[in-house]
KOLVEX-864794 format. One record per residue (C-alpha): x, y, z. Coordinates in steps of 0.2 Angstrom, whole numbers, padded with zeros to 4 digits, always signed. Layout:
XYZ
...
***
This chain:
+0490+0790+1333
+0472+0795+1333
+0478+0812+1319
+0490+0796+1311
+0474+0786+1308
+0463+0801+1302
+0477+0807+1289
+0477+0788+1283
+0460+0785+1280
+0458+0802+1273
+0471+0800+1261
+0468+0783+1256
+0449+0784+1252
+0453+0801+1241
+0464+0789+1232
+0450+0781+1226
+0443+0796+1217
+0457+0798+1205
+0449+0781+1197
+0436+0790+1198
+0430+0781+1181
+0414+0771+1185
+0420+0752+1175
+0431+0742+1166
+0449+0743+1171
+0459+0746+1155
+0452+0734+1145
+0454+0741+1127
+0454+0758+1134
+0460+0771+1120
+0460+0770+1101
+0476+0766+1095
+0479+0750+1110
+0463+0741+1103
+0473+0738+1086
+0486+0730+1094
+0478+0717+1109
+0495+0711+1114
+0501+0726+1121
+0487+0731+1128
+0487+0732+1148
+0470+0728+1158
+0474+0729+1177
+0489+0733+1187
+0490+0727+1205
+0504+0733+1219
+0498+0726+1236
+0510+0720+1252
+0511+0699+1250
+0499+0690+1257
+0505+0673+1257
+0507+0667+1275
+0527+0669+1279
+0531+0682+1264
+0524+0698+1273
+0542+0708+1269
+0537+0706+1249
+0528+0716+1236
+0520+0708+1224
+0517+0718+1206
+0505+0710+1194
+0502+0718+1177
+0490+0710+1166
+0488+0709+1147
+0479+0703+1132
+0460+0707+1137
+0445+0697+1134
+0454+0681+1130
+0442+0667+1125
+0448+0652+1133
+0442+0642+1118
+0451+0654+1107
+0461+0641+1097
+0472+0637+1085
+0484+0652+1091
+0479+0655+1109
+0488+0671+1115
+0505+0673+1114
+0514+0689+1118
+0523+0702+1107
+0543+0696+1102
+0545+0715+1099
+0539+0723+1113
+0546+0727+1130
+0533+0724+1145
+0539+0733+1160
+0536+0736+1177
+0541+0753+1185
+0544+0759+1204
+0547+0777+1209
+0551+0773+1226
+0554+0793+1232
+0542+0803+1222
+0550+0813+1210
+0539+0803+1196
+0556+0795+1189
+0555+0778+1191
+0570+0771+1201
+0569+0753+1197
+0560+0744+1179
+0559+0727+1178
+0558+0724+1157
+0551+0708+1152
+0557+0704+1133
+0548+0688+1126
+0552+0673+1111
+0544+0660+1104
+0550+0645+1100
+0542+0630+1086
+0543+0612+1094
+0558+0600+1087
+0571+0612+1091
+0562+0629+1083
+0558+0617+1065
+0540+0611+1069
+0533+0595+1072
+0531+0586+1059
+0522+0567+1054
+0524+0555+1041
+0509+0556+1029
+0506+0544+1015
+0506+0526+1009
+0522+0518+1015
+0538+0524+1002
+0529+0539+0997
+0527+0547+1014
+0530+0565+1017
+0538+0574+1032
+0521+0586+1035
+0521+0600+1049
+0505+0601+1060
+0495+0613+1060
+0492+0612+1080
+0501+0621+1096
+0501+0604+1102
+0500+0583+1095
+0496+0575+1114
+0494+0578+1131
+0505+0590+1141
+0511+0587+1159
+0525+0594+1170
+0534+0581+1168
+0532+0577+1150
+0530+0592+1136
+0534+0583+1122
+0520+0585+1112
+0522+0604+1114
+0523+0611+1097
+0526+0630+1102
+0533+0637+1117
+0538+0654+1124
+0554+0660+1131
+0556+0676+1144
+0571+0687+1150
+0568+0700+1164
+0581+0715+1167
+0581+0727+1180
+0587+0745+1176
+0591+0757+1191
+0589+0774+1188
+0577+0782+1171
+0575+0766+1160
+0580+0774+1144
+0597+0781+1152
+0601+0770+1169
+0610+0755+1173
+0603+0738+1164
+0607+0721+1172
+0600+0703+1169
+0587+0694+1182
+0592+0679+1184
+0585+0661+1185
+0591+0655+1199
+0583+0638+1197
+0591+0635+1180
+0606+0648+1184
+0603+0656+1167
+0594+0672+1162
+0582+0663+1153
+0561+0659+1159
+0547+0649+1150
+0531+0653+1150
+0519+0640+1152
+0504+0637+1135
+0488+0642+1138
+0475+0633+1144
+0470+0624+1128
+0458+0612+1137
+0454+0596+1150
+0463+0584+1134
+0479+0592+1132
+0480+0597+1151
+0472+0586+1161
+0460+0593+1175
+0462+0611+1183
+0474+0603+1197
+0484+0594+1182
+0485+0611+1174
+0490+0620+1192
+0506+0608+1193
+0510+0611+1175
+0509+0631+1179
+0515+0630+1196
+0533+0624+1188
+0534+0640+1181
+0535+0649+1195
+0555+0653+1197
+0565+0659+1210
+0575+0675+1203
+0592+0686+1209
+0589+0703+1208
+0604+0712+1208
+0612+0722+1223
+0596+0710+1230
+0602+0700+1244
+0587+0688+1246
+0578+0680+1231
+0562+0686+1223
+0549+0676+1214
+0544+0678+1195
+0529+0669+1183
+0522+0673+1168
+0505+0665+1159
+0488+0664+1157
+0474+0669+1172
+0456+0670+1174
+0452+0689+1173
+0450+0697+1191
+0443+0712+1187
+0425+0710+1187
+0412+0722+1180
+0393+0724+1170
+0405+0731+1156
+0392+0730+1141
+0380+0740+1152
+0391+0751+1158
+0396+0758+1139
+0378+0756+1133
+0375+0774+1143
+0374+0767+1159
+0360+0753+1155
+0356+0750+1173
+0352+0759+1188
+0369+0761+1198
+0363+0763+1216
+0358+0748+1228
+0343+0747+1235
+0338+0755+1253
+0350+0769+1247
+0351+0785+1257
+0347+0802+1248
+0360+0814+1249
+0347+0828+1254
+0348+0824+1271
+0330+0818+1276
+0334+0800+1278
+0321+0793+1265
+0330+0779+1255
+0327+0775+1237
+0312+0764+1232
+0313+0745+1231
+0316+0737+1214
+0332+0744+1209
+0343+0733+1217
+0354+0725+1204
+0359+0707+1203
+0374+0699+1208
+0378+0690+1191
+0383+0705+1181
+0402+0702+1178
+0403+0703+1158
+0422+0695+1162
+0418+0681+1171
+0420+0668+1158
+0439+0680+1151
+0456+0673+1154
+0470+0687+1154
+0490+0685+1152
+0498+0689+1168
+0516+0696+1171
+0520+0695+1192
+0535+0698+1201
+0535+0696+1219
+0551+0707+1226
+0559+0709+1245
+0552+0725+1253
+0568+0734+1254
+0573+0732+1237
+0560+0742+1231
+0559+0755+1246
+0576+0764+1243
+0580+0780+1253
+0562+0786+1252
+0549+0785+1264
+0543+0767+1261
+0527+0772+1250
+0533+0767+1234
+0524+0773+1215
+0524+0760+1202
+0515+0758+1185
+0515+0745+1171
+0518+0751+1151
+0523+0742+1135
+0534+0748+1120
+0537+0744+1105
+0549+0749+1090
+0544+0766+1082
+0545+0756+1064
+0537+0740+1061
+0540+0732+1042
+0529+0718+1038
+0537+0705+1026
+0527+0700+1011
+0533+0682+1011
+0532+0680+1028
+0538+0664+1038
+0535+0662+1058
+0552+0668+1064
+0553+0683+1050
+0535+0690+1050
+0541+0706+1050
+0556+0718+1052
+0557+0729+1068
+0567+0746+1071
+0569+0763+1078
+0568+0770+1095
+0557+0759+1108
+0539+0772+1109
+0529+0768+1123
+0511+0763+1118
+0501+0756+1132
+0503+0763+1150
+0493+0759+1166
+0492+0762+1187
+0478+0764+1195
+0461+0757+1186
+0448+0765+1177
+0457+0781+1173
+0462+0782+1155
+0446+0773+1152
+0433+0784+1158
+0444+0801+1165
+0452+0804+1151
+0445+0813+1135
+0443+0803+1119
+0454+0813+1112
+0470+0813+1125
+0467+0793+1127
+0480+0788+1115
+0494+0804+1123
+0491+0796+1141
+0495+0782+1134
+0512+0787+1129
+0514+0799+1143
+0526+0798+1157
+0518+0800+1174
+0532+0816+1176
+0522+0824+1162
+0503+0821+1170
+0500+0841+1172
+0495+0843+1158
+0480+0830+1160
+0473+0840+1176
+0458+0848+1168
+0450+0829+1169
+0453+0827+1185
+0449+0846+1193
+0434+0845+1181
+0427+0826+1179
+0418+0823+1165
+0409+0806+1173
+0397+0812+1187
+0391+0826+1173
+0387+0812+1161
+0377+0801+1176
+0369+0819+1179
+0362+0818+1161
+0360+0800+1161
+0349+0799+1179
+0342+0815+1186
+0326+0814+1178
+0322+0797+1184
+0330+0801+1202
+0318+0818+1202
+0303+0808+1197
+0305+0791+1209
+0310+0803+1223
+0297+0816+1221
+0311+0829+1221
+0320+0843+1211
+0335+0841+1213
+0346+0853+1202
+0360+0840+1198
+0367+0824+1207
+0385+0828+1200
+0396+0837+1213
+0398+0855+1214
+0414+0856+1221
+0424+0864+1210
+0439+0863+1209
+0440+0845+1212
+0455+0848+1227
+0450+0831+1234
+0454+0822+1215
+0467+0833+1214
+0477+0828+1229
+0472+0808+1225
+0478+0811+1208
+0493+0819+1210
+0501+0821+1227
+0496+0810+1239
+0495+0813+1257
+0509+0820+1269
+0512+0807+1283
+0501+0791+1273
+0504+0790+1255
+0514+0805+1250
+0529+0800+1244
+0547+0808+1250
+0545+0821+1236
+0529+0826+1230
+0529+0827+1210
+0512+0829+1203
+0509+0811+1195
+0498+0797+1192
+0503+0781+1199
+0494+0767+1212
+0504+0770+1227
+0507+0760+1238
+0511+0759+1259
+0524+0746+1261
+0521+0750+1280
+0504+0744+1281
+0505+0726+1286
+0494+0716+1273
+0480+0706+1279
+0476+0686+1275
+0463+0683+1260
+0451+0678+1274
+0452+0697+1283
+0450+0708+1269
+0438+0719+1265
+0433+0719+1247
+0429+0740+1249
+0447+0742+1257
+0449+0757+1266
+0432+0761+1264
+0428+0744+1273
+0440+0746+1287
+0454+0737+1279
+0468+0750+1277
+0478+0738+1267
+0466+0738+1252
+0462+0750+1239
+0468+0762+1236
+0484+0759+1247
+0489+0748+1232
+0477+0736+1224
+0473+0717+1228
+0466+0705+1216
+0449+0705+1227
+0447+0724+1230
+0431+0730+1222
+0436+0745+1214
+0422+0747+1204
+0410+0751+1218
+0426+0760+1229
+0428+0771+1213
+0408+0777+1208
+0405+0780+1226
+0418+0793+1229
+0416+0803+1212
+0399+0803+1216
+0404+0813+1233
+0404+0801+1245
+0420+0813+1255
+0407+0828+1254
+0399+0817+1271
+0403+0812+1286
+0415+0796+1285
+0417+0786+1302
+0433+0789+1309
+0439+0781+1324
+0420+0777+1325
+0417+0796+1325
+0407+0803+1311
+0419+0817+1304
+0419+0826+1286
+0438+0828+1280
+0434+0846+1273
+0434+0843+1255
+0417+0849+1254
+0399+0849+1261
+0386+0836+1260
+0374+0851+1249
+0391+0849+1239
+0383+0831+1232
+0365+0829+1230
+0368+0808+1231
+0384+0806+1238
+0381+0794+1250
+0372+0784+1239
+0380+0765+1240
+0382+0766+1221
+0387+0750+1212
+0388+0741+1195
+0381+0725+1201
+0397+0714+1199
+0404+0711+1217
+0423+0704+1219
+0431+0701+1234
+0448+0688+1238
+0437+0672+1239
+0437+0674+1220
+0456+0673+1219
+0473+0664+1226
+0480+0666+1243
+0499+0661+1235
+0511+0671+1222
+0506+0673+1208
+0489+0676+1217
+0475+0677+1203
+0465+0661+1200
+0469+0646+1188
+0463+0651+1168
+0446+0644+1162
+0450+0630+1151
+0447+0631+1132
+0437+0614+1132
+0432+0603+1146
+0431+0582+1145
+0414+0575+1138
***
């Protein structure tokens, strides 16, 4: 038990490296995703349930459409008719997925799809005139009649490779059909009503769905969220414009003298906290996903769309465009932070449309990071000249990275190693690792003694930020408490990293007291416009 529980938090905490980017999630992340918002992924969370009783579920969460303005009106934020959201779990390692989950959307004018319309004009010369408005009234659960726009969802499930396996429909099980709706944006405290008005309205959107060869019901929702991700993320991308260590630091040279005082940074810092994203959730039975592997399942979140896209020049709302060719994959996202801030400016857009079977050829970034180099640039001056020191760099000098290297692509034999150990990048998660309730969790995860955080998965609350810069700044190269033992895990050598057990940070905590303790977990949207 005692090698078991080494191996685990070894492994798990070297998970963190391979997100080893310091900040934003995925929020905009490559060049050719900024172009097109709807597609574009921000987080992706994989954790065990939570929820008091639902212990023996999965819930997957994949967000989209970043840096929604909740006042961003008249057209809020719909999602893309021609794309195909979808959810993956490799569930035995071979960096296939085994099971997709494709979430395929419509949209729907009020009036049965013709628009509502009012009479406008002195009486006998009145007009029929269409609104210019997503809604004409308030909006309850029990009465959406002065809905003017709506969205429709189907989800499939395809077992085996999603271009060539078996497809078969999720069904509602509340409606019996094969058709969801997803609920409209938070618009604002007059067409909604109060936050607990809007909760019922979005809580009826949570369905019961059949997942088939699924013996027991899974739960699905689609819509709008508050961001959970938090982050300094102008800072961040203005070259680091902030010191990113905590005060009372220790210095990674061993004589115990900690950082001067003033360079603690403040607690308001999250550049998200007033962002709504667009959330896709499925909570799913345990053994569904597991298969014949080992219980740690891979899974990832990705968006396609059709290789041609013809716009029409007298264009109306349900023929904007014409779509065709082969579905292409355009956004793609696991674990956080990495196409942001691991991979070059110039491979962005391929990882992207990469498959995690193909990530070799992306291992230079991660056996040679790019991030504690630019810090190195960025902060050794000043850290020499506070300190008094002459410190030749504070990037570590451990190279080749074999600690990011079996974070990124392997796992760990015995923890979160999969069945068959494929190169690949994907959050992995422990099914086997009972969760712990919101109140028990540690927002540092592993790293805070709470094995079934990050980056055993991903909650909403886990702070991956401050998880992430502290690893690729070399916190494995020191001694890590195991079992209340001070023990290095043989990576490398505390003279390996100048700072490494520096408690780096960005200044915008998180934690689960910032987020739901029921599916679909992150907190009720910021509304557009509250009551005078």
């Amino acid at each position: 038990m005692k090698k078991y529980k080494l191996t685990l938090i070894a492994s798990v905490i070297m998970s963190a490296t391979l997100s080893q980017a310091v900040t934003a999630s995925s929020h905009r992340e490559a060049p050719n995703v900024t172009r097109m918002p709807t597609i574009d992924s921000t987080d992706f969370y994989s954790f065990n349930s939570y929820e008091a009783g639902r212990g023996d579920y999965v819930t997957l969460i994949a967000n989209y459409i970043p840096l929604q303005d909740a006042y961003g009106g008249p057209n809020y934020f719909a999602m893309d008719p021609a794309a195909s959201y979808d959810i993956h779990i490799d569930s035995d390692g071979d960096a296939v997925e085994d099971i997709t989950f494709s979430f395929n959307f419509s949209q729907m004018l009020g009036n049965d799809n013709a628009g509502i319309a009012l009479m406008v004009g002195p009486e006998g010369e009145q007009k029929s005139v269409g609104v210019p408005l997503k809604n004409i009234g308030k909006i309850t659960a029990d009465n959406q009649a002065a809905a003017n726009f709506s969205e429709k969802y189907t989800v499939k499930m395809t077992s085996g490779p999603m271009r060539t396996g078996t497809t078969a429909d999720v069904t509602n099980m509340d409606t019996g059909g094969t058709s969801f709706r997803k609920p409209l944006d938070y618009i604002g405290t007059k067409s909604f009503g109060s936050a607990a008005e809007y909760k019922t309205y979005a809580d009826s959107f949570v369905y019961s769905a059949a997942i088939p060869g699924c013996d027991v019901p899974a739960k699905v929702f689609v819509g709008q969220r508050k961001d959970a991700f938090t982050v300094n993320l102008g800072k961040v991308f203005d070259l680091v414009n902030f010191v990113p260590v905590e005060g009372d630091s220790v210095r990674g040279n061993g004589d115990g003298e900690g950082f001067p005082d003033g360079i603690t940074q403040s607690s308001m810092n999250d550049d998200l906290a007033d962002k709504n994203v667009t959330s896709i959730a499925i909570e799913v039975p345990t053994a569904c996903l597991i298969g014949e592997g080992n219980g740690v399942i891979g899974s990832w979140t990705s968006a396609s769309l059709p290789q041609a896209r013809i716009l029409n020049p007298n264009a109306s709302f349900d023929n904007a465009e014409v779509n065709g060719g082969a579905m292409t994959q355009v956004s793609r996202l696991g674990s956080p932070l990495v196409n942001e801030l691991v991979i070059g400016l110039a491979d962005k857009d391929k990882f992207s449309s990469s498959h995690p079977s193909n990530d070799g050829q992306f291992i230079d970034y991660v056996t040679h990071p790019t991030l504690p180099e630019l810090l190195n640039i960025l902060f050794k001056d000043a850290v020499n000249t506070r300190l008094g020191t002459d410190l030749e760099t504070l990037a570590p000098t451990n190279f080749p990275r074999t600690d990011l290297i079996a974070a990124f692509l392997t796992g760990f034999e015995n923890v979160n190693q999969q069945s068959i150990v494929t190169g690949s990048e994907m959050l992995r998660l422990n099914t086997g690792i009972p969760a712990k309730p919101a109140s028990e969790q540690s927002a540092f995860g592993v790293a805070g003694n709470d094995l079934a955080g990050f980056p055993n998965g991903r909650r909403p609350g886990d702070d991956v930020v401050d998880i992430a810069l502290r690893v690729v700044m070399g916190a494995l190269c020191h001694d890590i408490p195991v079992n209340g033992e001070p023990t290095n895990l043989g990576f490398c050598m505390p003279e390996d990293a100048s700072v490494g057990n520096a408690p780096f940070t960005d200044g915008a905590p998180s934690d689960a007291s910032m987020t739901g303790t029921s599916f679909p977990y992150l907190a009720m949207p910021l509304p557009g416009s509250k009551s005078e």
